[in-house]
MIROMI-733627 format. One record per residue (C-alpha): x, y, z. Coordinates in steps of 0.05 Angstrom, whole numbers, padded with zeros to 5 digits, always signed. Example, Ala and Ser with C-alpha at 12.3 -4.5 7.8 and 13.67 -1.06 7.14 Angstrom:
<recs>
+00246-00090+00156;+00273-00021+00143;
</recs>
This chain:
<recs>
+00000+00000+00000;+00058+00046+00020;+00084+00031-00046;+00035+00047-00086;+00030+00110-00055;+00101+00120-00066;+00098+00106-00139;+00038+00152-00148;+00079+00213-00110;+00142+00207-00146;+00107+00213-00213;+00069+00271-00194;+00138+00308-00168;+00164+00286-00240;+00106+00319-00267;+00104+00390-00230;+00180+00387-00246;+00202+00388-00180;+00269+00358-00157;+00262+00285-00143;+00279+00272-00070;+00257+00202-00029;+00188+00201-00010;+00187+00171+00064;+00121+00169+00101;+00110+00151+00174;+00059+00134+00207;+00014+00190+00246;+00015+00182+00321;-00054+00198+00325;-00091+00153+00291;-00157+00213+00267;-00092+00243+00232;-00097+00181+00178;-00059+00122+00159;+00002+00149+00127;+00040+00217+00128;+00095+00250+00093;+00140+00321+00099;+00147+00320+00031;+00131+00390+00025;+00177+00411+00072;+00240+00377+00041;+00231+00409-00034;+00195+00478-00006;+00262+00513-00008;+00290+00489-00074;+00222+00512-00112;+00217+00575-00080;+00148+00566-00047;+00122+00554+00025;+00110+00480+00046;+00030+00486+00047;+00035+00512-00027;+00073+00456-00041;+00033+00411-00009;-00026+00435-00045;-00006+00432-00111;+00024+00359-00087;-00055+00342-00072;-00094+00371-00128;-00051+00330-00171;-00076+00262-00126;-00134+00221-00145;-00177+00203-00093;-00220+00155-00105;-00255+00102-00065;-00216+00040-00092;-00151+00075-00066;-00156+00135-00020;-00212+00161+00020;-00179+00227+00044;-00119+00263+00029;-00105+00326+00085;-00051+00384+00090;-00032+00393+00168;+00009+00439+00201;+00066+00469+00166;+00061+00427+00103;+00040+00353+00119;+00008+00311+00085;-00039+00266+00115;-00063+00196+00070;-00122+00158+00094;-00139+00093+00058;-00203+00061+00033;-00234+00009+00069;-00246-00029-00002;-00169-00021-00016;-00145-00040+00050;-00196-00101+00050;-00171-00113-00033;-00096-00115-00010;-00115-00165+00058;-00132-00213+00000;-00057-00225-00007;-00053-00257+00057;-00090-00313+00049;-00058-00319-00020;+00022-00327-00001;-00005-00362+00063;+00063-00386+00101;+00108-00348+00044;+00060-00273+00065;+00125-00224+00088;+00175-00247+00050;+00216-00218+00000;+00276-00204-00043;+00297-00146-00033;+00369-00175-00020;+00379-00212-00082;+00420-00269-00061;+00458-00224-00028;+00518-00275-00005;+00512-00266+00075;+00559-00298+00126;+00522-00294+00197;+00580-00311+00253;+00551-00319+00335;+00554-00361+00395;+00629-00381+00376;+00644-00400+00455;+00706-00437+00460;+00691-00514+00475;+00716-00507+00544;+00646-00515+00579;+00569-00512+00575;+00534-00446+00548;+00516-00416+00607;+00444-00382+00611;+00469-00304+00592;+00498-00339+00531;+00421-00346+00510;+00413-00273+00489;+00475-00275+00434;+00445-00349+00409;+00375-00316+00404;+00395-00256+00377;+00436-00294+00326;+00375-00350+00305;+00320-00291+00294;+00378-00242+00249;+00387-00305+00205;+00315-00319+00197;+00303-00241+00181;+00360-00240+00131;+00330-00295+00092;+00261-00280+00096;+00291-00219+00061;+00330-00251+00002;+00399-00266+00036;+00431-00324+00025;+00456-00341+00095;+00513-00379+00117;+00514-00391+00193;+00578-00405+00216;+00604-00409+00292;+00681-00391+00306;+00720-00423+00361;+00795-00433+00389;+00806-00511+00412;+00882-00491+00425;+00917-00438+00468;+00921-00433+00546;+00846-00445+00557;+00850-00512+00530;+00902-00525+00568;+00865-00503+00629;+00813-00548+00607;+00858-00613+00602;+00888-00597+00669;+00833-00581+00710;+00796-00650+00678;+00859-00688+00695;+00863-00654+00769;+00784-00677+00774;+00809-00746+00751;+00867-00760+00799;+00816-00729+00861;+00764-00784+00841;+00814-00834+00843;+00820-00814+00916;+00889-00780+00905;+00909-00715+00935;+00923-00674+00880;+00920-00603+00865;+00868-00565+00824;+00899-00515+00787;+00880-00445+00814;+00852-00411+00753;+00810-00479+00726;+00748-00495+00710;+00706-00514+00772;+00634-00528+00744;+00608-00593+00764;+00609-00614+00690;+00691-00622+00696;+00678-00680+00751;+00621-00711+00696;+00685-00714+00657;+00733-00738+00704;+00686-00791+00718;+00671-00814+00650;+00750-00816+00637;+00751-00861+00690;+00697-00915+00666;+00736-00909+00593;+00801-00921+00622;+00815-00936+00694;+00869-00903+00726;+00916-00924+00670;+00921-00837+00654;+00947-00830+00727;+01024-00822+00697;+01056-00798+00639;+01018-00762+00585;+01048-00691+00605;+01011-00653+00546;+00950-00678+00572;+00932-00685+00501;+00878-00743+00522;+00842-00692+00576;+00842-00647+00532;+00810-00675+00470;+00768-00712+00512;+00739-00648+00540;+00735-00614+00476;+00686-00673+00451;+00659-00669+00504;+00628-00595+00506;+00624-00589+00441;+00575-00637+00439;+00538-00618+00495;+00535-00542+00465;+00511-00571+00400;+00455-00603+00427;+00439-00547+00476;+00432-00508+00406;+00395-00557+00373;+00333-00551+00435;+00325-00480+00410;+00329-00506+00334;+00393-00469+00329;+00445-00501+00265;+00506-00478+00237;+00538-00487+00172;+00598-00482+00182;+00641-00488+00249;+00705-00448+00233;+00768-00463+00275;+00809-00409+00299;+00865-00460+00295;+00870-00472+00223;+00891-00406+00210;+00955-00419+00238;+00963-00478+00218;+00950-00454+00143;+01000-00410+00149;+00945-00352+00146;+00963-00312+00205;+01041-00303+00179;+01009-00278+00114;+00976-00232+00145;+01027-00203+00184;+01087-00196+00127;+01029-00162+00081;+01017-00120+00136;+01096-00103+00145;+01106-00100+00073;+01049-00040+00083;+01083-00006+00137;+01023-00020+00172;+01055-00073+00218;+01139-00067+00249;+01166-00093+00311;+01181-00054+00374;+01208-00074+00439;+01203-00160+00419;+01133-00150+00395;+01093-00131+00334;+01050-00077+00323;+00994-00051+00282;+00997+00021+00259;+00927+00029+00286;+00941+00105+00300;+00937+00107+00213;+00868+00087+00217;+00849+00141+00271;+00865+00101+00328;+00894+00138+00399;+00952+00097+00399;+00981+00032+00357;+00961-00042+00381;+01008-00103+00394;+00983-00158+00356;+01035-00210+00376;+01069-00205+00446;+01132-00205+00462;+01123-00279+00489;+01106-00290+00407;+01025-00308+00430;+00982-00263+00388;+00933-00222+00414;+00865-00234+00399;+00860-00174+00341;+00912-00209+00301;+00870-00283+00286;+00807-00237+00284;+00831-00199+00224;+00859-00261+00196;+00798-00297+00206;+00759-00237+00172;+00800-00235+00114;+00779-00309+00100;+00707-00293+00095;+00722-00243+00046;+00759-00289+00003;+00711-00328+00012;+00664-00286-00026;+00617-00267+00019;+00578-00200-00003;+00562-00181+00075;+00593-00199+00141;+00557-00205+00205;+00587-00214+00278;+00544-00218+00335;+00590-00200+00404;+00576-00192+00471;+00590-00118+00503;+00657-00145+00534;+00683-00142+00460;+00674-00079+00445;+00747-00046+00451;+00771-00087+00404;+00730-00087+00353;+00756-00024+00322;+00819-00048+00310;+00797-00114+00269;+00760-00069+00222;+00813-00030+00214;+00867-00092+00205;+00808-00112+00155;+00812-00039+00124;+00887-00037+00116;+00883-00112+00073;+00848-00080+00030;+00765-00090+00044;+00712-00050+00057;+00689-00049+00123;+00619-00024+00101;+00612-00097+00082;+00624-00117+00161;+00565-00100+00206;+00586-00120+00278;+00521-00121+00330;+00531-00114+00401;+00488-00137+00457;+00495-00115+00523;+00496-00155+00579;+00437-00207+00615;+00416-00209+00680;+00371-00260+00714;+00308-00249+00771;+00257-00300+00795;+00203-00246+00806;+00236-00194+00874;+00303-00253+00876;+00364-00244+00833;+00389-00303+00813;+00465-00304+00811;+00504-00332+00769;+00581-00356+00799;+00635-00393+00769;+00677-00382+00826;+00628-00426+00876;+00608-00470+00807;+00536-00459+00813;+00527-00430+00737;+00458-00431+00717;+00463-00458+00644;+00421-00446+00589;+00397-00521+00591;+00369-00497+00662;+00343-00442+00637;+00301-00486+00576;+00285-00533+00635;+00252-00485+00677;+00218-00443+00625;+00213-00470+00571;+00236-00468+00494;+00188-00416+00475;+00197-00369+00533;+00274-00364+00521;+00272-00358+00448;+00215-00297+00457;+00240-00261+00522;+00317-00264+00496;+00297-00221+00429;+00245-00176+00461;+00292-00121+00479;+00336-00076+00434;+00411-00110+00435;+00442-00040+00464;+00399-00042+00527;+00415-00088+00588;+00365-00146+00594;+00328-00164+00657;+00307-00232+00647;+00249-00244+00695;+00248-00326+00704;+00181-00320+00732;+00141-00275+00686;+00170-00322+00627;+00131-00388+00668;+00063-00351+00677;+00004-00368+00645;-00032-00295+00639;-00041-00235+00594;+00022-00203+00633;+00070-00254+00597;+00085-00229+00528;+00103-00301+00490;+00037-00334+00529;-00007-00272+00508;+00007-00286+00438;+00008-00367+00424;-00061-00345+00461;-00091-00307+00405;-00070-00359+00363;-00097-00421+00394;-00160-00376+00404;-00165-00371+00326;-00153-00438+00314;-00203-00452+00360;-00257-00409+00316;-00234-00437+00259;-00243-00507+00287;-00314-00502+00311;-00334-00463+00241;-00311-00527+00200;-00355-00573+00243;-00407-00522+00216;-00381-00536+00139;-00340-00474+00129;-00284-00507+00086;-00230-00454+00127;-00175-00503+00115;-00195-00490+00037;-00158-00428+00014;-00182-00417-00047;-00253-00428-00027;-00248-00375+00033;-00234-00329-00026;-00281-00347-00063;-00338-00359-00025;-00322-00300+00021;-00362-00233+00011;-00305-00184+00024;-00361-00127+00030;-00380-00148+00095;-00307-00129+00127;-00321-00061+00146;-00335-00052+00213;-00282-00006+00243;-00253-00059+00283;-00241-00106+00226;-00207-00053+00181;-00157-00034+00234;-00132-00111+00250;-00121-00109+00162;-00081-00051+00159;-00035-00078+00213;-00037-00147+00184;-00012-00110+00130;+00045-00077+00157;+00078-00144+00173;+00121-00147+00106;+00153-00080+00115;+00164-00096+00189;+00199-00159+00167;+00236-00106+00128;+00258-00062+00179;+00275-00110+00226;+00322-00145+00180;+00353-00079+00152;+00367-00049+00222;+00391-00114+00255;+00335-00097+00308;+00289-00157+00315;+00264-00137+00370;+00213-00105+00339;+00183-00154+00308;+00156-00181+00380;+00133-00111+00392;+00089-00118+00330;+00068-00190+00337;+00038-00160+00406;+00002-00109+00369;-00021-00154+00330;-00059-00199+00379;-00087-00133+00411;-00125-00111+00361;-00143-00178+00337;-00172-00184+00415;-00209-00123+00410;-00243-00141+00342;-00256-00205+00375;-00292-00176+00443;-00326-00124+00402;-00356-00168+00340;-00382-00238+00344;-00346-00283+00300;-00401-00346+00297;-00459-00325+00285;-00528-00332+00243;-00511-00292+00190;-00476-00349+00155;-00442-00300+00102;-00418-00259+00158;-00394-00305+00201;-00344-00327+00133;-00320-00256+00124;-00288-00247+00199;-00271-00319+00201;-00230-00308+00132;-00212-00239+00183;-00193-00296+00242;-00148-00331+00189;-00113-00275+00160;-00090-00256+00225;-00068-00330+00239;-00015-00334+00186;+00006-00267+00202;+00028-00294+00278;+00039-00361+00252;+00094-00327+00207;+00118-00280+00262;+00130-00336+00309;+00158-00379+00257;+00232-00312+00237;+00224-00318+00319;+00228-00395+00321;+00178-00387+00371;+00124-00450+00364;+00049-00436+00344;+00001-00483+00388;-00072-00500+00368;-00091-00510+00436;-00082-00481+00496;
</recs>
């Protein structure tokens, strides 16, 4: 609808020879002010001379209004223009709904664009505790966004099995190992202490005995063992919340591929990279920078900047048209300096788009619930799916914007009532499903797509009501849109709520079955519309759609 209106604008600019400028509209925050509204007026009013309501008004005598499209066209204020829709058109484009069903809000607007989507990456050194659920949410909803939008998405999760916190790993599993075999033996003061470790110990022990008790100074055993070990158990913690990558990049390989030295001598051979006092550093300060970075210590251990930028470089090469990194606040310092090693190699960093989410913290109603790996009581995410539920976490995790802090409330997510948002929701959509179940013992084929448009008699949608739950039905492409464009999909649940207000007040102020046979067909086809519209929300949110409740 916006587009049309769009389309129709722009032509009539080109026609009063006026500069051509974007028509944007927004939408009026009081709802008597009309559907749609633009400033129009006020952008080209001082490049043809004229005040913004003469522009405006020469703008609207060049409109058509007409029932099938428009129903009123206004000039407010200083120069805007205010757009109200038909009730025809608006019930005309609803139509579309019921014809792209499951497929209604997607679109193309990316064009294949070649999309590499990198998150969770958490070194395989333990289980994903609960705070890790925001980046894995976060992540699952972007992808689905991006290709309901024409992206073709790779999904791809980086990690580091080598490097000091393996060996942490291997050494705190082996001092778990030799404790269980009732030896006195130290645990190393910076380990791992979760419970989990002893699982380990203790498996080690039912594989092999206590033949590990000498030798094996690498610990290579523990420490492959362990890696196995979480890996899998973070897979399948991903899998509950339907979460799959592609590809599962490891940091590793770019050393041993040699990529990491590349790097470095193409840096040098830039003068973007020399050595100073036994280390080497990136000429950061070239790229704006306060100060130049070390990117491999004196001790010859890179920092974390240098693999990053390696590890960028690849998914260029790799020919993906858009990069996306998903990173928790505490990464945030760094970042600058990757896109700038990524800069000086010679890519565009327009191509990157790095999101970061801010920090989770957990209540149970008035009780913070701490989270300690000192005292190795983490609450993991698995707890968190246990105690809530699948649906709860995937909702609550994406219902804030990633640059505020979260406040995960454990008990709202369990409630059963209006005042939890992901319950409030699959509610209005088992309550349809419900309608639409008791109207096909009463031979309304609602299952029957073609026949609902058929058979339905579209006139009968008018009741104020009614129109209002179409035109935001309607808005759920270009909210699909946005969402996906601005990396916010947390707006998305903000709409879907929306949704399933109106769609309550139609319900409580217009009964659905009824005599009136042809009636009763036109809001149920109203019921159904509204259906695939949360059905499809739920679905980009990987949030599940019950028919009972």
């Amino acid at each position: 609808m916006k587009e049309q209106l769009q389309k129709q604008l722009s032509a009539i600019l080109a026609e009063l020879q006026y500069p051509s400028v974007d028509v944007n509209f927004d939408k009026p925050k009081v709802d008597a002010h009309g559907d749609l509204t633009t400033n129009v007026a006020m952008v080209l009013a001082k490049s043809v001379g004229k005040n913004p309501r003469q522009v405006a008004q020469s703008i609207v005598e060049k409109l058509s209004i007409n029932d099938s499209f428009l129903s009123s066209v206004e000039i407010a204020g200083p120069g805007f223009i205010n757009f109200r829709f038909s009730n025809g058109y608006v019930v005309e484009s609803a139509k579309k709904i019921l014809s792209q069903y499951s497929s209604f809000g997607k679109s193309n607007i990316a064009n294949g664009k070649k999309t590499n989507l990198e998150w969770v990456s958490a070194n395989p050194t333990g289980l994903l505790h609960a705070g890790h659920g925001r980046q894995v949410l976060l992540g699952q909803v972007i992808g689905n966004l991006l290709e309901w939008t024409g992206h073709t998405v790779t999904r791809e999760y980086y990690f580091n099995n080598a490097g000091n916190q393996m060996r942490t790993l291997a050494e705190s599993i082996y001092s778990r190992y030799r404790q269980e075999l009732g030896d006195e033996y130290p645990f190393p003061e910076e380990g791992y202490k979760g419970e989990y470790i002893v699982d380990i110990a203790k498996e080690i022990i039912a594989l092999k005995g206590d033949s590990l008790k000498e030798g094996d100074t690498e610990r290579s055993f523990f420490k492959n063992y362990g890696e196995e070990w979480c890996f899998k158990r973070i897979k399948e913690t991903l899998a509950r919340l339907d979460v799959k990558h592609d590809v599962f990049y490891n940091e590793d390989s770019l050393y041993k591929s040699g990529k990491i030295a590349e790097v470095i001598e193409e840096l040098k051979k830039k003068d973007l990279a020399y050595d100073s006092e036994g280390a080497v550093w990136f000429r950061a300060t070239k790229f704006g920078a306060d100060k130049d970075r070390v990117i491999v210590k004196s001790t010859g251990e890179p920092t974390y900047r240098l693999p990053d930028i390696a590890y960028h470089r690849e998914k260029f090469r790799r020919g993906f048209d858009l990069i996306v990194d998903i990173f928790g606040a505490d990464h945030i310092a760094t970042i600058p300096d990757v896109l700038n090693g990524v800069q000086a190699l010679g890519y565009e960093t327009k191509d990157v788009k790095v999101i970061i989410h801010q920090m989770v913290s957990f209540v149970n109603g008035e009780e913070i619930v701490k989270m300690s790996k000192r005292n190795a009581k983490t609450y993991t995410l698995d707890d968190l799916i246990d105690e809530v539920g699948v649906d709860a976490v995937a909702y609550f995790f994406v219902m804030r914007s990633v640059g505020t802090h979260l406040e995960f409330d454990i008990a709202l997510a369990k409630e059963q009532s209006d005042k939890n948002p992901v319950y409030y929701l699959q509610y209005a959509h088992a309550r349809i499903a419900s309608i639409l179940r008791h109207a096909a013992t009463d031979g309304i084929a609602v299952n029957d797509i073609s026949s609902m448009l058929s058979n339905t008699d579209f006139s009968l949608v008018k009741e104020k009501e009614e129109i209002d739950l179409l035109k935001k039905l309607l808005e759920f492409p270009e909210i699909v849109e946005s969402c996906a464009s601005s990396f916010e999909p947390h707006r998305l649940t903000t709409y879907l709520r929306e949704v399933a207000e109106t769609f309550h007040r139609f319900y409580h102020e217009h009964r659905v079955i009824n005599d009136d046979k042809q009636l009763m067909q036109a809001r149920l086809t109203v019921c159904l519309m509204t259906k695939i519209v949360i059905a499809n929300g739920c679905k980009i949110l990987s949030v599940s759609c019950p028919e009972k409740m």
